[in-house]
VEXMAR-876787 format. One record per residue: residue in three letters; x, y, z of N, C-alpha, C, O in turn. Coordinates in steps of 0.001 Angstrom, whole numbers, padded with zeros to 6 digits, always signed. Atoms other than C-alpha are relative to their C-alpha. Layout:
N
ALAXYZXYZXYZXYZ/...
//
This chain:
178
UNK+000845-001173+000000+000000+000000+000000+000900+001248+000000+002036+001375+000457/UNK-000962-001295-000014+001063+003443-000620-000930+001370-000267-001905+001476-001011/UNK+000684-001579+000102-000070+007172-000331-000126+000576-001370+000930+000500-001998/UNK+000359-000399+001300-001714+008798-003753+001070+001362-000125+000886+002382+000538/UNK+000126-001828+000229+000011+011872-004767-000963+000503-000642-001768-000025-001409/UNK+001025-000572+000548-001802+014556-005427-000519+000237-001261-001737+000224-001434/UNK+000480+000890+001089-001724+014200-009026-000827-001086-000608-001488-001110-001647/UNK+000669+001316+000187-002978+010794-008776-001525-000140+000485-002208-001156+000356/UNK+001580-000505-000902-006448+012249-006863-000650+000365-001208-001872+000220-001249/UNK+000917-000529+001133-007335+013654-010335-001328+001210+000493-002465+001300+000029/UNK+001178-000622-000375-009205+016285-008413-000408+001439-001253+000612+002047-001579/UNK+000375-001087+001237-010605+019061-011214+000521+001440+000559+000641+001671+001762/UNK-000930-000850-000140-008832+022386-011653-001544+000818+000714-002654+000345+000958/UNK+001098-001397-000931-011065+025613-009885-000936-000001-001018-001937-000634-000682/UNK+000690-000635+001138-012751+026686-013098-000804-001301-000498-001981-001138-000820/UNK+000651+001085+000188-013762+023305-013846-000506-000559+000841-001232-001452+000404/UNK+000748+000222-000975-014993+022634-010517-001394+000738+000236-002444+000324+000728/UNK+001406-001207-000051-017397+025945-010809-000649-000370-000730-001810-000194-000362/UNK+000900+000058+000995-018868+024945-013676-000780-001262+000381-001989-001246+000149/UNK+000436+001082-000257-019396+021217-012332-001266+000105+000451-001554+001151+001034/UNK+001920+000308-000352-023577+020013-011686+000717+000053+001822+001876-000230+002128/UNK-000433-000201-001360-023578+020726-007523-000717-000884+000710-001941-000828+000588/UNK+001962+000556-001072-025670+018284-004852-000613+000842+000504-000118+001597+001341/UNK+000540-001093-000402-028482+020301-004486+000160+000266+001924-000891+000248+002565/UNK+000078-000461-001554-027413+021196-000452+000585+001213+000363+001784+001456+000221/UNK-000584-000605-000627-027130+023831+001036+000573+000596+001446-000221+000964+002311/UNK-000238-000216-002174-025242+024693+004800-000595+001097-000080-000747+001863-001031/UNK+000421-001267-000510-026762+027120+006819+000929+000255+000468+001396-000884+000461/UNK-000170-000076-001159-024315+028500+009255-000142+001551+000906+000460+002592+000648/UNK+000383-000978-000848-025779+030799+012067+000143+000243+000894-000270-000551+001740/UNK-000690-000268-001380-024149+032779+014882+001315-000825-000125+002041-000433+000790/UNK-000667+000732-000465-021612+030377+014592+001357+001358+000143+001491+002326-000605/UNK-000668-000325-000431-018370+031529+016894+001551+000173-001143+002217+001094-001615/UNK-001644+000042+000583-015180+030381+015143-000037-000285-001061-000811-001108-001549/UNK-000297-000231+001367-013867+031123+011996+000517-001321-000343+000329-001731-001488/UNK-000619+000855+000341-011873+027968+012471-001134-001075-000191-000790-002245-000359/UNK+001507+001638+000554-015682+025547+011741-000277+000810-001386-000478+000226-002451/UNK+000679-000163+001109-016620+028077+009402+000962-000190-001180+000654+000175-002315/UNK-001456+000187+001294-013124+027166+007197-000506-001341-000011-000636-001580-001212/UNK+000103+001637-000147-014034+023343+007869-001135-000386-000722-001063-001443-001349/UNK+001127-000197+000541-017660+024015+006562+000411+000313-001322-000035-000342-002263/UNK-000550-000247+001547-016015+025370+003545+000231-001326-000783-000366-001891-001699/UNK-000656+001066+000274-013843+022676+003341-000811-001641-000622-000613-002291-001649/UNK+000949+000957-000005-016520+019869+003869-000737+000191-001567-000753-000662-002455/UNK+000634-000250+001392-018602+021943+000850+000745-000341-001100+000205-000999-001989/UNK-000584+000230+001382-016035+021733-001733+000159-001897+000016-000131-002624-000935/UNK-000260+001789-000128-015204+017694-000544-001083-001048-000637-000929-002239-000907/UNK+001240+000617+000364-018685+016877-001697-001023+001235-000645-002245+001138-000527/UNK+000043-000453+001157-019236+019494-004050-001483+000636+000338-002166+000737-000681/UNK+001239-000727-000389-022414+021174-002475+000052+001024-000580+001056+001534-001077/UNK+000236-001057+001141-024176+023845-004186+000366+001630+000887+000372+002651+000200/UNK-000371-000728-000518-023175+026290-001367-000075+000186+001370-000748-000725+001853/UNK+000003-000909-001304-022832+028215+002201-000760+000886+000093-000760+001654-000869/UNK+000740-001753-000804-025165+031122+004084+000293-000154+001486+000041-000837+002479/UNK-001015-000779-001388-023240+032690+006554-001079+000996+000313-001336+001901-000481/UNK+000560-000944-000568-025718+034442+008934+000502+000625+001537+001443+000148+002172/UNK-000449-000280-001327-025495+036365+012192+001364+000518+000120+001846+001138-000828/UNK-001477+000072-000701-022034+036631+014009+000873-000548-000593+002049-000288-000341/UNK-001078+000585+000456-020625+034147+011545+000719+000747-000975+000148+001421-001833/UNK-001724-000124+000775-017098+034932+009886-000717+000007-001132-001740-000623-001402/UNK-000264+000321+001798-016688+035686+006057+001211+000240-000706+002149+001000-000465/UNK-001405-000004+000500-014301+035069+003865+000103+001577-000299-000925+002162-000642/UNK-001624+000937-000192-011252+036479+003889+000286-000058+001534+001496+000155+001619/UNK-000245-000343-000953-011226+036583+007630+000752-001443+000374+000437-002623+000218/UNK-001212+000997-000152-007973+034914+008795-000299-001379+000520+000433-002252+000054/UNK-000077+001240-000563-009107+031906+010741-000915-001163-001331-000723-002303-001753/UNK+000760+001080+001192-011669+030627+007988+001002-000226-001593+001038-001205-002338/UNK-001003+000653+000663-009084+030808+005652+001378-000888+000234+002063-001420-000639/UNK-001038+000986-000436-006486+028929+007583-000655-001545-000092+000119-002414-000493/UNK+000227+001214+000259-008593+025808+007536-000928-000272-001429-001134-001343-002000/UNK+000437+000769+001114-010500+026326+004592+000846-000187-001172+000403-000436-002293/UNK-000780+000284+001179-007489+025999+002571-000495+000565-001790-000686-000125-002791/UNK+000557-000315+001432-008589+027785-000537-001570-000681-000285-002085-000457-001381/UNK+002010+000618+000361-012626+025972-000556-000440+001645-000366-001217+001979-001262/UNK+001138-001415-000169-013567+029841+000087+000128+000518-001404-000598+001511-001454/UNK-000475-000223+001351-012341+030371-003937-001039-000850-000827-001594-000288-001771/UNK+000962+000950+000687-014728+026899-005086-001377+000192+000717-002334+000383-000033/UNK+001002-000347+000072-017332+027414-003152-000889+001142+000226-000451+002004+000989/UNK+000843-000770+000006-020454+029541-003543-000474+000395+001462-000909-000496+002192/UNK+000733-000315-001069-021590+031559-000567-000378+001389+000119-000065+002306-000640/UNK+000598-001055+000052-023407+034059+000733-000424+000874+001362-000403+000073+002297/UNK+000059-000559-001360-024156+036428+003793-001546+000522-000049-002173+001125-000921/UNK+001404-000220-000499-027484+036658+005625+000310+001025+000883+001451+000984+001343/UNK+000487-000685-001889-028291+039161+008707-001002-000758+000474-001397-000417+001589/UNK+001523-000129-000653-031378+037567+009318-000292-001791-000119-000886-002174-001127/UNK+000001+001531+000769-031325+033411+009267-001494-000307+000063-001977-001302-000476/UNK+001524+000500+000139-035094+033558+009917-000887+000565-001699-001797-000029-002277/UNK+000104-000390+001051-035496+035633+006815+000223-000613-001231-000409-000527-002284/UNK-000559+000687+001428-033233+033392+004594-000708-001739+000231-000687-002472-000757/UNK+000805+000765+000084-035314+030368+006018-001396+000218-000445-002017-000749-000886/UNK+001260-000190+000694-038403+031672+004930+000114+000027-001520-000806-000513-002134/UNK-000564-000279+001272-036529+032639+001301+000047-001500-000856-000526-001943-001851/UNK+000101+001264+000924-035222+029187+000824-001237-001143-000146-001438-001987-001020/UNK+001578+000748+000416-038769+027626+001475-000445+000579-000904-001066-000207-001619/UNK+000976-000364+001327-040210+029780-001205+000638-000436-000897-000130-000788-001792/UNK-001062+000863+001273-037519+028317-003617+000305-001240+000207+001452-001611-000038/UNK-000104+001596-000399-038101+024559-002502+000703-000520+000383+000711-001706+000054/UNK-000594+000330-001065-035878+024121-000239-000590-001143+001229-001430-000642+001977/UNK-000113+000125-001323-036051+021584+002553+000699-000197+000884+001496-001087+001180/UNK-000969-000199-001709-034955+023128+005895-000179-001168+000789-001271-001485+001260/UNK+000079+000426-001236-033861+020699+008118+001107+000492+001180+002270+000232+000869/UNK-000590-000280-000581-032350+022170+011242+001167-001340+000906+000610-002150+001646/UNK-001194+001049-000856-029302+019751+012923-000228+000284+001350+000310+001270+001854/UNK-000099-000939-001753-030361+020033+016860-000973-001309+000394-001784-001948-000277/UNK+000990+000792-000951-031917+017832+019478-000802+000786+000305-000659+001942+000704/UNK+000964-001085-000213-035202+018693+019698-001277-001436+000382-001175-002594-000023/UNK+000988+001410-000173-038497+016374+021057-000312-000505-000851-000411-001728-000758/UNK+000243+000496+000955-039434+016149+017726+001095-000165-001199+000763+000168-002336/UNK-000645+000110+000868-036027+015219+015984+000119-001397-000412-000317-002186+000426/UNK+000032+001254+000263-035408+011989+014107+001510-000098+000177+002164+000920+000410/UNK-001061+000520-000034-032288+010220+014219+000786+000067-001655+000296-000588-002574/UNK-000774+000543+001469-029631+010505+010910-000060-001064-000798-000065-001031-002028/UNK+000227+001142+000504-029961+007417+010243-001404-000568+000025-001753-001734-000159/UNK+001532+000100+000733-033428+007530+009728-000443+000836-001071-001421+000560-001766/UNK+000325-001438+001471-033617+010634+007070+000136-000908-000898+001103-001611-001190/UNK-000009+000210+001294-034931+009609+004292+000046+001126-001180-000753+002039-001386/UNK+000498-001273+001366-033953+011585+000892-000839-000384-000797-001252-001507-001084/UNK+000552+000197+001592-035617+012160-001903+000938+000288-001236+002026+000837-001058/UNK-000911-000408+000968-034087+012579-005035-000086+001222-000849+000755+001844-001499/UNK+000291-001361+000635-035854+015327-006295+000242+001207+000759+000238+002349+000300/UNK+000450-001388-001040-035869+017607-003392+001660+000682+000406+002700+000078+000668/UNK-001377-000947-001247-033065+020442-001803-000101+000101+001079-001113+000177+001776/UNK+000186-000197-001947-031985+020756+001552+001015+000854+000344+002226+000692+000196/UNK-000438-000857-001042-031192+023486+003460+000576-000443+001462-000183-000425+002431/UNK+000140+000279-001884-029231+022320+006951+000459+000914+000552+001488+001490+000198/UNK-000541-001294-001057-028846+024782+009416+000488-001068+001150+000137-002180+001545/UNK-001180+000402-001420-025940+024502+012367-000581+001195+000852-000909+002270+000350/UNK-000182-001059-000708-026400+026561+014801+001179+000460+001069+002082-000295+001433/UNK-001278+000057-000954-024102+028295+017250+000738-001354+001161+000252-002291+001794/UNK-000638+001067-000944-021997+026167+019255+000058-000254+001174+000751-001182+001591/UNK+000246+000408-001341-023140+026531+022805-001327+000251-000178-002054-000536+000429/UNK+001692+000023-000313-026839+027796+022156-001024-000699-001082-002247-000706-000939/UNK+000052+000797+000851-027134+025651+019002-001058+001070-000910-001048+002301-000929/UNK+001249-000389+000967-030252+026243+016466-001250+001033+000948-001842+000800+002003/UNK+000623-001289-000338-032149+029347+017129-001754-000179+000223-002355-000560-000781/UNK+001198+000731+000170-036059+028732+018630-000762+001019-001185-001685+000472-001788/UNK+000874-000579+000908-037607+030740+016428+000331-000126-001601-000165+000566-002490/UNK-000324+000243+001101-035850+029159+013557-000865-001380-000308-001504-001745-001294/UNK+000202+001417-000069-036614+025679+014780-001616-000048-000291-002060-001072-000811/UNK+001173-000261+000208-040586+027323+014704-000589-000145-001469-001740-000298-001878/UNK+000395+000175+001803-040152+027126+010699+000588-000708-000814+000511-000611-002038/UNK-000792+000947+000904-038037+024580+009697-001051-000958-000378-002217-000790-000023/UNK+000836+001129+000334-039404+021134+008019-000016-000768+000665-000933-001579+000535/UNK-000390+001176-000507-037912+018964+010425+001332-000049+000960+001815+001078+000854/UNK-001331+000397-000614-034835+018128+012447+000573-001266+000187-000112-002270+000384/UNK-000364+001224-000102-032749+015640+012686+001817+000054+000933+002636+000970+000872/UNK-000781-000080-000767-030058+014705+015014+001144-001167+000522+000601-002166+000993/UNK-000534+001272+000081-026906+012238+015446+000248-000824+001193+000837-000485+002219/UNK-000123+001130-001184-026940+009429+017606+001351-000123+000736+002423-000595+000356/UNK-001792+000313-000622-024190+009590+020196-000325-000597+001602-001276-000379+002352/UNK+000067+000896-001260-023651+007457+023181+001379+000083+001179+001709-000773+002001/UNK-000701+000364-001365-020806+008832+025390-000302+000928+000744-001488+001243+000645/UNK+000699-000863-000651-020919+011503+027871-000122+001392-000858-001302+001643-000614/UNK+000467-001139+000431-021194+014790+025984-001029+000324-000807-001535-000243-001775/UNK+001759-000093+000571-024140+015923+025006+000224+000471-001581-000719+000066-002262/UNK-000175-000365+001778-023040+017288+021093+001352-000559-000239+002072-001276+000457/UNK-001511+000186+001137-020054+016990+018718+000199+001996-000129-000529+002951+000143/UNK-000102-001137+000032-018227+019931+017942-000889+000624-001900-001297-000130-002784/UNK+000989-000212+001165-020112+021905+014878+000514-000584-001301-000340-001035-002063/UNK-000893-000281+001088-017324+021541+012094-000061-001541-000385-000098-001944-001548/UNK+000072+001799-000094-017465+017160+013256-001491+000189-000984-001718+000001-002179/UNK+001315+000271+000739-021149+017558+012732-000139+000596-001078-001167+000282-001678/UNK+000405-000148+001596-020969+019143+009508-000210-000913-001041-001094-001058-001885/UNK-000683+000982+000494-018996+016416+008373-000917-000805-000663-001331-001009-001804/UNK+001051+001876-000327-021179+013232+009543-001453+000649-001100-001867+000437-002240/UNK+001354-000351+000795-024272+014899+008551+000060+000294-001768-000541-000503-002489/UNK-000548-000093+001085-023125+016129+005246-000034-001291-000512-001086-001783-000919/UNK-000497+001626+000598-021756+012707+004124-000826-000576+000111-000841-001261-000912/UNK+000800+000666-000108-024780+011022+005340-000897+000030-001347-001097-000752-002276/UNK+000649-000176+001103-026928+013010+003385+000349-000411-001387-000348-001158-002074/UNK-000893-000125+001670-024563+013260-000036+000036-002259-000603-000165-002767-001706/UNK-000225+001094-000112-023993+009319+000702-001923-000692-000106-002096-001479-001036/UNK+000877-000198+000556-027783+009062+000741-000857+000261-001500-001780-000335-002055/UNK+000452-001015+001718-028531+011168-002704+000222-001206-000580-000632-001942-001074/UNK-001148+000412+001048-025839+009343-004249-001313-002448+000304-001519-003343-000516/UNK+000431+001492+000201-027756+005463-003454-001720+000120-000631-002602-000724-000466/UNK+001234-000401+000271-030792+006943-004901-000005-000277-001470-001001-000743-002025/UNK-000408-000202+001401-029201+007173-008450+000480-000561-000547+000733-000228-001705/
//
């Protein structure tokens, strides 16, 4: 066994990445604290080729130093965009068929591994900040929530983990649909 160089990844140049078909998803992220999830969020988007980012609230935008230290150049491939108002841009992406599902323990959340996609449909996931999570008056208009099964003592993952898992679930999802 042996390590690929990067050559051997065949990953597509910038310009040919922009133009590439996107999985219709898009991250929310709102309030979030550190620049260093919202570079990882980047990161995650370009890894699986999502159709973009909305940066609301408090969160970082590119070029601000910490989101570019981990997003390694993503903030160049992918598409994003800045909210003030994440209850505003949840109401927006429901009128453009969007479905919001918020990431948060909530009484009525399902488990990840129960989301079913569709193949036709978009999804909006919203993160929310990292100690007060998803916003209630967001959670008042989303479609749904859903939330990942964990079994040791801390009650979450950090946001940038859960981008990840969730992300991949979904994309990993789409992708057995087709």
């Amino acid at each position: 066994m042996r390590k690929l160089k990067l050559q051997e990844l065949q990953r597509p140049a910038l310009e040919t990445f922009r133009q590439m078909p996107k999985v219709p998803v898009r991250l929310v992220l709102d309030n979030i604290r550190s620049g260093l999830n919202v570079g990882s969020a980047f990161r995650t988007a370009d890894a699986f080729a999502l159709e973009g980012i909305c940066l609301c609230g408090i969160t970082a935008q590119p070029p601000h130093r910490e989101i570019l230290k981990t997003a390694i150049g993503a903030t160049e491939s992918v598409a994003w965009s800045y909210h003030p108002s994440v209850v505003e841009l949840v109401r927006q992406l429901k009128q453009e068929g969007y479905r919001v599902l918020a990431v948060e323990q909530t009484d009525q959340s399902i488990s990840l591994a129960d989301l079913r996609i569709e193949p036709s449909e978009k999804y909006a996931l919203i993160f929310g900040n990292e100690v007060e999570g998803v916003n209630e008056e967001v959670l008042s208009l989303v479609d749904g929530a859903v939330e990942i099964p964990q079994f040791g003592t801390k009650h979450s993952l950090n946001v940038a983990v859960c981008i990840g898992v969730v992300t991949w679930e979904l994309v990993r999802g789409a992708a057995s649909l087709g």
